[in-house]
MARBA-3410 file (N, C-alpha, C, O; in Angstrom, 1 decimal):
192
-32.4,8.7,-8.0,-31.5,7.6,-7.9,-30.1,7.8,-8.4,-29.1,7.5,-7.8 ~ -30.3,8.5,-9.8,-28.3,8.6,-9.8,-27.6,9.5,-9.4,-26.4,9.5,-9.6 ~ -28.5,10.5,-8.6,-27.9,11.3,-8.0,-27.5,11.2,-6.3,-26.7,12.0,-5.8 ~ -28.3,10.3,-5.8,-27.5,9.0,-4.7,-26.9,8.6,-4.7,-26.2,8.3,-3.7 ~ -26.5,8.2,-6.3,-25.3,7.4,-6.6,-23.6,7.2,-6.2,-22.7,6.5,-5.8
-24.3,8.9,-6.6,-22.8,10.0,-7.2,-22.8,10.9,-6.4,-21.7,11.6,-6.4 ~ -23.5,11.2,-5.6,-23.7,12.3,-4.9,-22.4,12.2,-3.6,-22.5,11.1,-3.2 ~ -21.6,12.7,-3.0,-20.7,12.6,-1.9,-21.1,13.5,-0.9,-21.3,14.7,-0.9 ~ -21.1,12.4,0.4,-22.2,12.8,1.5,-20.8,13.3,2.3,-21.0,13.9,3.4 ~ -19.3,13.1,2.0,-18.3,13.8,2.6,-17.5,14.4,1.7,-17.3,13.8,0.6
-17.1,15.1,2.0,-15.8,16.4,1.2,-14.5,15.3,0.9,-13.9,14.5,1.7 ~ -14.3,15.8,-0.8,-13.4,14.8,-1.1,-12.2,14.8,-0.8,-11.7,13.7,-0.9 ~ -11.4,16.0,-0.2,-10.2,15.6,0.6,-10.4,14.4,1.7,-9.6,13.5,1.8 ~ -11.7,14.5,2.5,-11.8,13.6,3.6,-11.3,11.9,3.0,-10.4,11.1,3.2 ~ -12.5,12.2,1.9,-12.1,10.8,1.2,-11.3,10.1,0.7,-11.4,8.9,0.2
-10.3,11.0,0.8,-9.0,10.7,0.2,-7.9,10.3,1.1,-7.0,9.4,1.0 ~ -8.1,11.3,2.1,-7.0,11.3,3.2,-7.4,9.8,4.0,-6.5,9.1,4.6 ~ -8.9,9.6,3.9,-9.2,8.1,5.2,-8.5,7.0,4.9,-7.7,6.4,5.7 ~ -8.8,6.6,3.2,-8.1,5.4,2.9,-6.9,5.3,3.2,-6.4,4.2,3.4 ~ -6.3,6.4,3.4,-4.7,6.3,3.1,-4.2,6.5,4.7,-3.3,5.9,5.1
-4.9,7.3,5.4,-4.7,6.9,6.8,-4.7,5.2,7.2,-4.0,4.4,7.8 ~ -5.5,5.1,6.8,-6.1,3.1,7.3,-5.0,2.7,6.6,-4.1,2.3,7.3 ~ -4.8,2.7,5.5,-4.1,1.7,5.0,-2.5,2.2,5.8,-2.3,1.2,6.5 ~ -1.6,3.0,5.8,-0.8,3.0,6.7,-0.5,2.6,7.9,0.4,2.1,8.5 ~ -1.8,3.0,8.2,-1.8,1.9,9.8,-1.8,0.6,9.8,-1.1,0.0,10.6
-2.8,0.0,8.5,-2.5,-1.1,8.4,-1.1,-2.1,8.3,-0.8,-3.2,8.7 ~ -0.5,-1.2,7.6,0.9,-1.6,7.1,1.3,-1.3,8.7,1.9,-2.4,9.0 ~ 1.4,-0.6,9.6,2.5,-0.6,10.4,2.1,-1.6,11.1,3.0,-2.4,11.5 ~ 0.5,-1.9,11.6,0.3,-3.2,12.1,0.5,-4.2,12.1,0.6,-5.0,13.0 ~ 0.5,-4.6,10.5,1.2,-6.0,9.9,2.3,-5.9,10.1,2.6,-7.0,10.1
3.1,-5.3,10.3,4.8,-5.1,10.8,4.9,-5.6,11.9,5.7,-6.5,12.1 ~ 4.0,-4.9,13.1,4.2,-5.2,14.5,3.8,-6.4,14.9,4.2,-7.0,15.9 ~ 2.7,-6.9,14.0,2.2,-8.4,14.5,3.2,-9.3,13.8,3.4,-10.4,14.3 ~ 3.6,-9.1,12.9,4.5,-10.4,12.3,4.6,-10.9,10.8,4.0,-10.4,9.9 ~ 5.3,-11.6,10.9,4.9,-12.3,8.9,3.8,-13.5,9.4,3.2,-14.2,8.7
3.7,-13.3,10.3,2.5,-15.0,10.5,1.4,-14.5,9.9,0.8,-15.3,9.3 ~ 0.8,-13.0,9.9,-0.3,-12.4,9.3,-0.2,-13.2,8.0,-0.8,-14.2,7.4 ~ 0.6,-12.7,7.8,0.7,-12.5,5.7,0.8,-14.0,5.1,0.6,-14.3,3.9 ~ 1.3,-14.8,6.2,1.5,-16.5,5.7,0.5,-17.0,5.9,0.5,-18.2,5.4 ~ -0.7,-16.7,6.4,-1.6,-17.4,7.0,-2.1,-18.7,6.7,-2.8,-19.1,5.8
-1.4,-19.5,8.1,-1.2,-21.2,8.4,-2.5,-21.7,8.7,-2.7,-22.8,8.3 ~ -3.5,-20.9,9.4,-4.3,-21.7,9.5,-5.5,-20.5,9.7,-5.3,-19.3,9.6 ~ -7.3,-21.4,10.1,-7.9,-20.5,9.6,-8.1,-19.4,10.3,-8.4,-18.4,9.8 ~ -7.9,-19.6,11.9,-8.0,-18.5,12.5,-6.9,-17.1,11.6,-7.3,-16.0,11.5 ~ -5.7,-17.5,11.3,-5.3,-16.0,11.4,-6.0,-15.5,9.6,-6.3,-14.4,9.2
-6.0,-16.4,9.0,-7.6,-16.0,7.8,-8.3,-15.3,8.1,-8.6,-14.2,7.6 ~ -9.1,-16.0,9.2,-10.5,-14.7,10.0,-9.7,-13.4,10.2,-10.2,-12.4,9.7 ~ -8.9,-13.3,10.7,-8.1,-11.9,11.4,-8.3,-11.5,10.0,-9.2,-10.6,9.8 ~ -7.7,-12.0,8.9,-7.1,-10.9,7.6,-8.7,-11.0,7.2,-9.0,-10.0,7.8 ~ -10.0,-11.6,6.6,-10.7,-11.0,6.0,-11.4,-9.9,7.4,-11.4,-8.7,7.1
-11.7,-10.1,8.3,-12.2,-9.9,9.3,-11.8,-8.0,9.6,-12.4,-7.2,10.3 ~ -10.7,-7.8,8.9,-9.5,-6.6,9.1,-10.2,-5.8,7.9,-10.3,-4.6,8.0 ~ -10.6,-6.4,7.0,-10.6,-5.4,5.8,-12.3,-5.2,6.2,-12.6,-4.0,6.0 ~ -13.4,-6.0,6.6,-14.7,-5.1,7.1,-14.7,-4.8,8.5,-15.6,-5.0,9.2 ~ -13.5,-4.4,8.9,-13.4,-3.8,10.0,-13.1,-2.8,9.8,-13.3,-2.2,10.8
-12.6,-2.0,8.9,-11.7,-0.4,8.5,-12.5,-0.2,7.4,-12.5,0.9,6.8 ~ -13.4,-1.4,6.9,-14.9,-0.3,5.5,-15.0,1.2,6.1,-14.5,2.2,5.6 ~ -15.4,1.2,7.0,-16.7,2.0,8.0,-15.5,3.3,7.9,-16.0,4.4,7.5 ~ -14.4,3.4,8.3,-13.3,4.2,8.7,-12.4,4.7,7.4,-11.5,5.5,7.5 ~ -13.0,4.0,6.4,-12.2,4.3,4.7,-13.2,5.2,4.3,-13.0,6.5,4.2
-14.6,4.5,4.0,-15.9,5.3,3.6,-16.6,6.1,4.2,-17.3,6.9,3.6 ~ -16.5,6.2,5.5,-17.6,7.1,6.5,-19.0,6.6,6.3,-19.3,5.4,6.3 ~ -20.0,7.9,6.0,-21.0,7.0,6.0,-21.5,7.3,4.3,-22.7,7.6,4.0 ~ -20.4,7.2,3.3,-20.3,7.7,2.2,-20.8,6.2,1.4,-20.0,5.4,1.4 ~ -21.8,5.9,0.8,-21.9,4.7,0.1,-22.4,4.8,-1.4,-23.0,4.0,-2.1
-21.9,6.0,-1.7,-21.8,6.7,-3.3,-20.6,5.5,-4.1,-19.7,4.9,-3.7 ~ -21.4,5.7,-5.3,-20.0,5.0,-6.3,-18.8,5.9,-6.5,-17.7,5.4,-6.8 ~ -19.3,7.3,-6.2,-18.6,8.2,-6.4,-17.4,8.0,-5.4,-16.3,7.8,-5.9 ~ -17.7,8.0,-4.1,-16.9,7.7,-3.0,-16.0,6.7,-3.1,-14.8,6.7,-2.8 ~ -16.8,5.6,-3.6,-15.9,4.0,-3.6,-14.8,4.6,-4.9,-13.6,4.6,-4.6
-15.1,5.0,-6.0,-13.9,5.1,-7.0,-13.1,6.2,-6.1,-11.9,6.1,-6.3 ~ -13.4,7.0,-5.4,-12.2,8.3,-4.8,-11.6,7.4,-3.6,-10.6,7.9,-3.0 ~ -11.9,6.5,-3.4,-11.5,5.5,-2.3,-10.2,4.3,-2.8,-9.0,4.1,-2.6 ~ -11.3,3.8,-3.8,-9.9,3.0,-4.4,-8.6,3.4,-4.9,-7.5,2.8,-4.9 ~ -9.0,4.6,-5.5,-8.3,5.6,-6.3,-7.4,5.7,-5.1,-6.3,5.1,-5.3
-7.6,6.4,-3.9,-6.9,6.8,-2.7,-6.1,5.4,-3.1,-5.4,5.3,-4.1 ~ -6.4,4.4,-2.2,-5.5,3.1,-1.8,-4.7,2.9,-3.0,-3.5,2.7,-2.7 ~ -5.0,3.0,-4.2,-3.8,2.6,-5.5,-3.0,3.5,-5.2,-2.0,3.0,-4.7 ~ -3.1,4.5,-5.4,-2.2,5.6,-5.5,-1.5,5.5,-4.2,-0.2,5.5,-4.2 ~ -2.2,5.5,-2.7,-0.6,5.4,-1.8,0.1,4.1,-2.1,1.3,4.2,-2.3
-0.2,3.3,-2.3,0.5,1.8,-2.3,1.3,2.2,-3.3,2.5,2.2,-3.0 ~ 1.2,2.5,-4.1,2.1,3.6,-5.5,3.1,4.0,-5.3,4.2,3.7,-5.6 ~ 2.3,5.3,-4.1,3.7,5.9,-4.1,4.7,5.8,-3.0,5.8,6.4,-2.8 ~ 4.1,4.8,-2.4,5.1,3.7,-1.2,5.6,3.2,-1.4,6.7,3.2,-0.8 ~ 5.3,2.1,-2.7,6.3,1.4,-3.0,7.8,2.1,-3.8,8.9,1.6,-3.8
7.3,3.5,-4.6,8.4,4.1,-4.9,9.6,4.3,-3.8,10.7,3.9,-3.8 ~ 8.8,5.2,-2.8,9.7,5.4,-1.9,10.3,4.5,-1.2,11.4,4.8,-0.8 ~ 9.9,3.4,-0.9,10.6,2.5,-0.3,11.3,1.5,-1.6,11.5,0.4,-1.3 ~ 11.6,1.7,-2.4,12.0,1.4,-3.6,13.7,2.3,-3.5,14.9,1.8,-3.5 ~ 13.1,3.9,-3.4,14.2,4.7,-3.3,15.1,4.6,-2.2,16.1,5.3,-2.3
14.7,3.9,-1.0,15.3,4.8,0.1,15.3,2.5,1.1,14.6,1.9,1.9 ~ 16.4,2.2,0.4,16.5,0.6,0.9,16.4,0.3,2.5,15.6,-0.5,3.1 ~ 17.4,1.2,3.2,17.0,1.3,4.4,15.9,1.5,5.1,15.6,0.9,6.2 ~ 15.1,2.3,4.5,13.3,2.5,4.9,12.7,0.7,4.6,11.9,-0.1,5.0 ~ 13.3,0.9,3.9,12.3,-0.6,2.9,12.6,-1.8,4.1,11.7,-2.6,4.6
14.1,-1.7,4.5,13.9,-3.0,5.2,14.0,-2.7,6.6,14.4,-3.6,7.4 ~ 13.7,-1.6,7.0,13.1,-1.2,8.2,11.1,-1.5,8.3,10.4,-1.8,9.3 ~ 10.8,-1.4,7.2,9.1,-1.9,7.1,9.1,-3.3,6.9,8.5,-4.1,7.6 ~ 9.7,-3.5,6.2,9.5,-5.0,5.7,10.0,-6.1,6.5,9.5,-7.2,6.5 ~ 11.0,-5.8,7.4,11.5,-6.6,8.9,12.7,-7.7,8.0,12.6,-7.7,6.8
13.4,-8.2,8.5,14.4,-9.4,8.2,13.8,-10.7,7.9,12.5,-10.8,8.1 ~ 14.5,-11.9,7.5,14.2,-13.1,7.4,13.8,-13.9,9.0,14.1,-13.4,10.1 ~ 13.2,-15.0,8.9,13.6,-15.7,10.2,14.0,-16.9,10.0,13.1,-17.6,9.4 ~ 14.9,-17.6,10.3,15.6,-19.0,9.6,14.8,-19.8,11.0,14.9,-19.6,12.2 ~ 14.0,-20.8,10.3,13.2,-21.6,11.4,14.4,-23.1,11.2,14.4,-24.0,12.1
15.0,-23.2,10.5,15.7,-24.5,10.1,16.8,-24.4,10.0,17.0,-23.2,9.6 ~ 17.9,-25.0,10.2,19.4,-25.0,9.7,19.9,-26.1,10.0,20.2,-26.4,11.2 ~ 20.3,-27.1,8.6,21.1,-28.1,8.7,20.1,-29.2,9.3,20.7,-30.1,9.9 ~ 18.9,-29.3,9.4,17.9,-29.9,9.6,17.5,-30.2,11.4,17.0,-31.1,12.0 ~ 17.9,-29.0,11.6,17.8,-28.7,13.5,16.7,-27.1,13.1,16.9,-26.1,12.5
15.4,-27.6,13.8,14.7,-26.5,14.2,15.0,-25.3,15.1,15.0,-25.6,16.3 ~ 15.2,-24.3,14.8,15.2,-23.2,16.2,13.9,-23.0,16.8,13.3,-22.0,16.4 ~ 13.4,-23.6,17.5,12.5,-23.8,18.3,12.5,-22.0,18.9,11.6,-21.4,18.3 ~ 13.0,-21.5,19.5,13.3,-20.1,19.6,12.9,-18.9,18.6,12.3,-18.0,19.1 ~ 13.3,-19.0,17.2,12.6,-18.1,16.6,11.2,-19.2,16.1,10.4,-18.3,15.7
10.8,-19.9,16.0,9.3,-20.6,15.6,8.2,-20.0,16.8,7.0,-20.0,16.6 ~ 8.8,-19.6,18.1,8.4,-19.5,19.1,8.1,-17.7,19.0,7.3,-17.3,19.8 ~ 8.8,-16.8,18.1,9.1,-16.0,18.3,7.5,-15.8,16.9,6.6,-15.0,16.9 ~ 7.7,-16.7,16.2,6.7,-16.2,15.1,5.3,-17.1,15.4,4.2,-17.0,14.8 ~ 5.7,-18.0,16.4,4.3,-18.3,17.2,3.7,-19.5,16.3,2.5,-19.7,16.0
5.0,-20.3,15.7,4.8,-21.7,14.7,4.7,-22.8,15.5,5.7,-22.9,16.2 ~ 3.8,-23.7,15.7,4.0,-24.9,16.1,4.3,-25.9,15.2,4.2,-26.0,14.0 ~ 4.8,-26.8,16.2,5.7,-27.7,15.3,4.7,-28.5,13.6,5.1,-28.8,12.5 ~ 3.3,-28.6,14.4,2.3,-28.9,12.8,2.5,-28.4,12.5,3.2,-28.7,11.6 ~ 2.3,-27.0,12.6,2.5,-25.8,11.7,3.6,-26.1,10.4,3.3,-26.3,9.2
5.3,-26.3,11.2,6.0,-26.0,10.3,6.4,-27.4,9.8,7.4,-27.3,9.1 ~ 6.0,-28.7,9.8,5.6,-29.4,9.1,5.1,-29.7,8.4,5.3,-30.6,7.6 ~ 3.7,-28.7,8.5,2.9,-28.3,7.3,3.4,-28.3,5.7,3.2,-28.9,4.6 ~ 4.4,-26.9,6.9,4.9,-25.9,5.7,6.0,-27.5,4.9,5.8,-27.9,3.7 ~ 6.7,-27.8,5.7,7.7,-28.8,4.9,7.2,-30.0,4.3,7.8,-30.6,3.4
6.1,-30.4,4.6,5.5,-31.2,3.6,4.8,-30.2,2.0,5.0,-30.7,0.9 ~ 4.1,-28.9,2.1,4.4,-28.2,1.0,5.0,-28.2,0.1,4.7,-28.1,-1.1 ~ 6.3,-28.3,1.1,7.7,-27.4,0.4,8.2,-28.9,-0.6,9.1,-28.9,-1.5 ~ 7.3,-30.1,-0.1,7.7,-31.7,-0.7,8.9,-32.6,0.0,9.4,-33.6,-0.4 ~ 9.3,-31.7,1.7,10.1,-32.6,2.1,9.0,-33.4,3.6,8.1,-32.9,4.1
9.6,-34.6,3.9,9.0,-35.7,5.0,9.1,-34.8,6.3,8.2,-34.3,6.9 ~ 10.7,-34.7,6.7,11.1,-34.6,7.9,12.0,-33.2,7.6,12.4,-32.8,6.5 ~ 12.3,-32.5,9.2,13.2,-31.6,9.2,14.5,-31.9,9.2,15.4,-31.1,9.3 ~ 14.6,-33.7,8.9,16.6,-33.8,8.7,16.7,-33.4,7.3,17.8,-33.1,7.0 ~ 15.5,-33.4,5.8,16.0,-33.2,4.7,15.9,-32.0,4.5,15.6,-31.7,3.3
16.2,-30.6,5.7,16.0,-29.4,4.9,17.1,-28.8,5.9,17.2,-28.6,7.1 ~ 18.1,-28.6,4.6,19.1,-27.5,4.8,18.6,-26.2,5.5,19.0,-26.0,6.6 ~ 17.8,-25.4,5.0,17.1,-24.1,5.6,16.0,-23.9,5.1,15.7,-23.8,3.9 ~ 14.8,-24.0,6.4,13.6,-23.3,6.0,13.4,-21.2,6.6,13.7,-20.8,7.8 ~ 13.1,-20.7,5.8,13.2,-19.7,6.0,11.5,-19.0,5.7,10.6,-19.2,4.8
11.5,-18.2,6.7,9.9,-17.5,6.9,10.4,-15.9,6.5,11.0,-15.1,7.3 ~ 10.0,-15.7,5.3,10.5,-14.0,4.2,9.4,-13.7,4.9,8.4,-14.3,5.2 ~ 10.1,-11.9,5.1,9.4,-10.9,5.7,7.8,-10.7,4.9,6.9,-10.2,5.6 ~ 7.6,-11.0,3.8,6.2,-10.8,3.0,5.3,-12.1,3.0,4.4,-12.3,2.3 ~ 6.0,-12.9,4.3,4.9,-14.4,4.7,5.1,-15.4,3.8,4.2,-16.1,3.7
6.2,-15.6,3.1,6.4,-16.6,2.1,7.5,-17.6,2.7,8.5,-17.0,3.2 ~ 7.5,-18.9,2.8,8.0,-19.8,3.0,9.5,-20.5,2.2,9.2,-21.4,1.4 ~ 10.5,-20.1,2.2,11.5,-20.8,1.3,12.2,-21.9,1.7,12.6,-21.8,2.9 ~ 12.5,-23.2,1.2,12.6,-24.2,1.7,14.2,-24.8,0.7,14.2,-24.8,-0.5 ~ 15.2,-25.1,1.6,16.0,-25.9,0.6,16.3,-27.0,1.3,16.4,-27.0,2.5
16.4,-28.0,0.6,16.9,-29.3,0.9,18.5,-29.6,1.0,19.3,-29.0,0.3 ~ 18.8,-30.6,2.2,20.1,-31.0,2.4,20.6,-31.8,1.1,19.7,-32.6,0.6 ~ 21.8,-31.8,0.3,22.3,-32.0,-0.5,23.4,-33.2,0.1,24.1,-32.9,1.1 ~ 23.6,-34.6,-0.6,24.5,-35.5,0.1,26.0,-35.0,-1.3,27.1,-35.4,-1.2 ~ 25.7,-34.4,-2.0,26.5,-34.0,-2.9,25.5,-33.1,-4.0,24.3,-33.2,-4.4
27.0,-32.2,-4.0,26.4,-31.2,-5.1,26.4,-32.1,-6.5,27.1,-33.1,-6.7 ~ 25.5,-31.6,-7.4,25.1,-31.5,-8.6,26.6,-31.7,-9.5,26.3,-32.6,-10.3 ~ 27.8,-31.3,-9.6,29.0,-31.1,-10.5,29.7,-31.9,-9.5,30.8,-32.2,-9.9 ~ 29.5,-32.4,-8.1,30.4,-33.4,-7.5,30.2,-35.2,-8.4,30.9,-36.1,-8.8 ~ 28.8,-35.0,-8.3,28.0,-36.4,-8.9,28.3,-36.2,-10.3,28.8,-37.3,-10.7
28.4,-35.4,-11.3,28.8,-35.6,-12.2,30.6,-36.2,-12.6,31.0,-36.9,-13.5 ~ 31.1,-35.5,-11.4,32.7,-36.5,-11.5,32.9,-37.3,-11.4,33.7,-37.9,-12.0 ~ 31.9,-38.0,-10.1,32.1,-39.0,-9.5,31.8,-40.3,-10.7,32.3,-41.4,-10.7 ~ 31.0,-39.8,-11.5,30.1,-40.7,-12.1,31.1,-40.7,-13.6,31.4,-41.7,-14.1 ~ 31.4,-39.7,-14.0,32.7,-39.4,-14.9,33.9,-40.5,-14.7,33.9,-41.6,-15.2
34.5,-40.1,-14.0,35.2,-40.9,-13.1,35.1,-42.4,-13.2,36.1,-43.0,-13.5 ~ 34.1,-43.0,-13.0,33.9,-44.5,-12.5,33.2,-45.0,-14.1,33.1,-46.2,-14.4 ~ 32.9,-43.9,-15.1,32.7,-44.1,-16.7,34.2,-44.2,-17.0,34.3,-44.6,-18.1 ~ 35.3,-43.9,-16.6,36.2,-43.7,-17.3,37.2,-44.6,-17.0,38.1,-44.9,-17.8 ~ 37.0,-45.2,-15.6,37.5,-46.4,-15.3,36.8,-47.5,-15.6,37.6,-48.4,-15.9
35.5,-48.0,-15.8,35.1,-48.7,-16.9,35.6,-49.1,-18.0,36.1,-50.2,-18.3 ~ 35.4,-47.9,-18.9,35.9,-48.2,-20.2,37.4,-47.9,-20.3,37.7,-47.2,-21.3 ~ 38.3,-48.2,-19.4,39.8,-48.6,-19.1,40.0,-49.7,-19.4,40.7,-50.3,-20.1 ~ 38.7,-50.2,-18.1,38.5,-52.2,-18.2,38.4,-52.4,-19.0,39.5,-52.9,-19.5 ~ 37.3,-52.3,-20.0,36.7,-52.4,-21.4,37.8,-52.8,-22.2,37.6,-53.7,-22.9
39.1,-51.9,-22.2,39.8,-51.9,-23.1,41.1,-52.8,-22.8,41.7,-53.5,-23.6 ~ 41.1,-52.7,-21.9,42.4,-54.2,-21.3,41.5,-55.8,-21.5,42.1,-56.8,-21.6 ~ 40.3,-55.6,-21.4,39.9,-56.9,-21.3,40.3,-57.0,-23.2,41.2,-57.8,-23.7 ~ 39.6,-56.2,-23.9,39.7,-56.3,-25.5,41.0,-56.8,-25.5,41.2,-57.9,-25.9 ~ 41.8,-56.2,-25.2,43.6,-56.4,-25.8,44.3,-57.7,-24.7,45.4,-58.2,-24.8
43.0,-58.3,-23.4,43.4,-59.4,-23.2,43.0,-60.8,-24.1,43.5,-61.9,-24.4 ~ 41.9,-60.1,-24.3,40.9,-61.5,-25.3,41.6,-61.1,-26.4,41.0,-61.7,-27.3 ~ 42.4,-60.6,-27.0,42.7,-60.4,-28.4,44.1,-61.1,-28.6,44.4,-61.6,-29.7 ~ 45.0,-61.2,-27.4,46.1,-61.6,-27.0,45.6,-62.8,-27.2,45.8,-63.3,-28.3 ~ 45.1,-63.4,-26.5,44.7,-65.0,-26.0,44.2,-66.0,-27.3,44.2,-67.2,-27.3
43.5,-65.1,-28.7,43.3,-65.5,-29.6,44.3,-65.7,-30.5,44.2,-66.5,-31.5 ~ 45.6,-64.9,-30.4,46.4,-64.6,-31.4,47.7,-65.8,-31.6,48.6,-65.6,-32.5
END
């Protein structure tokens, strides 16, 4: 029995080299299909992603079902992801050559129906996403943005900035207590 265990029914280069084939491919697949993979809106493209990973078991392990195997396996996948992310760490142009650009689904609270179409969002979809994000409607979002790693960024339209409202409000405190002070020096007159 523990020598079943441990025993490797394939040569350990093989086992090394499969994970790291699959998982490269993986990565160039998820590139070519989209960020919709990696956001996954609803449950079909869920099935795709768990459905993906016992689909490439068979093609990582062979017919190797050793513990031995599975630690030279995972070992494989840590280590490329490792030293991938180095290299695309080193080399920025590679990085956003894999990783693809932003896609701006929103601007100024007008949908581009065009790129939503391009990443295959319907409009539930991206109302979904903006109710998420905590807004009603697409007139309160300045930019919704779909990041190349499936992540949703959302900003809201601003009727004034943050340090505008502070002046404004300055401002209308300061003409206040202007009044404040003419009325004092009129009631003070009127008593005297």
């Amino acid at each position: 029995m523990i020598h079943s265990m441990f025993f490797l029914q394939l040569p350990v280069l093989e086992k090394i080299l499969r994970p790291m084939i699959v998982y490269l491919v993986l990565v160039v697949f998820l590139r070519i299909f989209g960020k919709r993979e990696l956001a996954q809106l609803n449950p079909f493209d869920l099935v795709v992603l768990l459905s993906l990973s016992n689909t490439v078991q068979n093609a990582m392990i062979g017919d190797d079902n050793s513990v031995s195997g599975g630690i030279i396996g995972a070992l494989s996948l840590l280590v490329i992801n490792w030293l991938l992310t180095r290299v695309l760490f080193h080399a920025p142009k590679l990085s956003d050559a894999l990783e693809g650009d932003v896609t701006v689904l929103v601007r100024h609270g007008v949908v581009d129906w065009a790129a939503a179409k391009k990443e295959a969002l319907t409009d539930l979809e991206l109302r979904s996403v903006l109710h998420r994000q905590g807004f009603d409607s697409f007139e309160e979002v300045e930019k919704l943005v779909l990041e190349p790693n499936g992540n949703f960024y959302a900003e809201g339209i601003k009727s004034m900035s943050d340090d505008a409202q502070r002046a404004a409000m300055l401002q209308a405190i300061e003409s206040l207590t202007g009044e404040v002070r003419q009325m004092r020096v009129e009631l003070a007159a009127g008593r005297g």
